[in-house]
C-alpha positions, 0 to 999 in steps of 0.5 A: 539537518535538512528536514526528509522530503517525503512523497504520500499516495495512496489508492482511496484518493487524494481526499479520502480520510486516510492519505489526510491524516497520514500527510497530517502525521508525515508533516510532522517529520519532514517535507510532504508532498502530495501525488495522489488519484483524484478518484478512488483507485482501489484493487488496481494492483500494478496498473499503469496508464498506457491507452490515454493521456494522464494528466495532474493539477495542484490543489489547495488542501489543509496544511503546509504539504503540496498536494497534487491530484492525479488522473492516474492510478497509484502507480501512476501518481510515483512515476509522475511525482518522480519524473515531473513534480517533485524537486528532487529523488524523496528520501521515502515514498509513503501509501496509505493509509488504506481503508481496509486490510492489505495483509496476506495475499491482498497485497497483490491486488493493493493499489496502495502496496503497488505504489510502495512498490514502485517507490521501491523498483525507483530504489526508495525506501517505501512503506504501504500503510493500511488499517482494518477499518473500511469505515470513511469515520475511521480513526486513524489516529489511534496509530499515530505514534507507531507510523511516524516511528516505523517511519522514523527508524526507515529513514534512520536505518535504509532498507536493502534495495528491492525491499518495501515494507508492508504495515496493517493496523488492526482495528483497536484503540491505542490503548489495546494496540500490544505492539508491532511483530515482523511477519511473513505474509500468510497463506490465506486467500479468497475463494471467489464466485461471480454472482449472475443477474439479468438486467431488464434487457435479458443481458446476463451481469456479473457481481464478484464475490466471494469470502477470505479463507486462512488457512494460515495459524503459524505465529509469524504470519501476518494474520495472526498478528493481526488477530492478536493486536500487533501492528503486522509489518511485512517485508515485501520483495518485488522480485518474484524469481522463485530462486529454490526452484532454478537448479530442478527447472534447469533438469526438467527443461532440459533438451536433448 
């Protein structure tokens, strides 16, 4: 049987420690090939690139896989694998893995779930990997077993269309790792303020911050999960109809 042709991208670029590791392990399960940013691309979300011209080169990186480096953001780098690099359709689209959580609400601001998601918009199964470690020295190895087996039984067993899969890792040794739940996504978010400066010119700037408030305990949330050493799998859909609404939008909307 043929080998899975699979595409890997990620939103920290095409070197950062994460995606190479990752392509590392997906070598190990069938063709890679590699679209990443050549910068970081962090909190883009769904960014495309419609203002500039985008552009990509291959590079020569450690192992067997084509990597090819993208001007663009994440999701940038699947609509310019699917259209102009790649051979064929990939039998799974691949993100990650991200430096740093992509739980609860993060994963509308994810560069790297935005390209899981666009996989699946294009009909891929595609699955957005990330770790809670932000660390440039993390060790993503520690996991290994567990991403080449969710992406294993993915490709054994296709997801519905319009379905992606979002994986967090906690920060634990292989050893402390208790397993994989299936999750929802909790209810938890940032409370956010812009920190104001003045520059030597009088001009006023700006730093985001802010703090993670959960206001989520339930079992099956992805937090908790997390908080308790399970690898967290969300399953993601892109359609974002509120369906339970329709039928009292029809009576409040309705004109004489």
């Amino acid at each position: 049987m043929d080998r899975p042709l699979i595409l890997v991208t990620n939103d920290d670029g095409i070197t950062a420690p994460g995606i190479r590791n990752l392509v590392e392990f997906m070598n190990e399960i069938g063709e890679v090939i590699v679209v990443a940013p050549n910068s970081p691309q962090s909190g883009k979300g769904h960014a495309i690139t419609i203002n500039s011209t985008l552009s990509y080169e291959e590079v020569q990186l450690e192992g067997p896989q084509k990597d090819y480096s993208c001007s663009g953001t994440p999701v940038d780098c699947v609509k310019m694998a699917l259209d102009k690099i790649l051979p064929r359709r990939p039998d799974i689209v691949v993100s990650g893995i991200n430096h740093g959580a992509n739980s609860s609400i993060n994963v509308i601001y994810s560069g790297t779930m935005s390209a899981a998601v666009e996989g699946g918009v294009e009909g891929l199964p595609s699955i957005g990997f990330s770790l809670l470690d932000f660390s440039w020295e993390a060790d993503f190895t520690q996991a290994k077993e567990y991403i080449q087996g969710i992406v294993r039984k993915t490709l054994e067993n296709p997801m519905p269309k319009g379905v992606v899969l979002n994986v967090n890792i906690p920060k634990l040794s292989k050893e402390e790792i208790k397993g994989v739940k299936i999750c929802k996504q909790a209810n938890a978010k940032w409370e956010e303020s812009f920190d104001e400066r003045v520059n030597p010119h009088g001009k006023k700037y700006y730093w985001l911050t802010g703090y993670f408030n959960n206001m989520d305990e339930s079992e099956d949330a992805d937090e908790t999960a997390l908080a308790n050493g399970y690898i967290s799998i969300v399953p993601v859909k892109f359609d974002m109809t509120a369906y339970e609404y329709m039928n009292t939008l029809n009576e409040v909307m309705k004109f004489d």
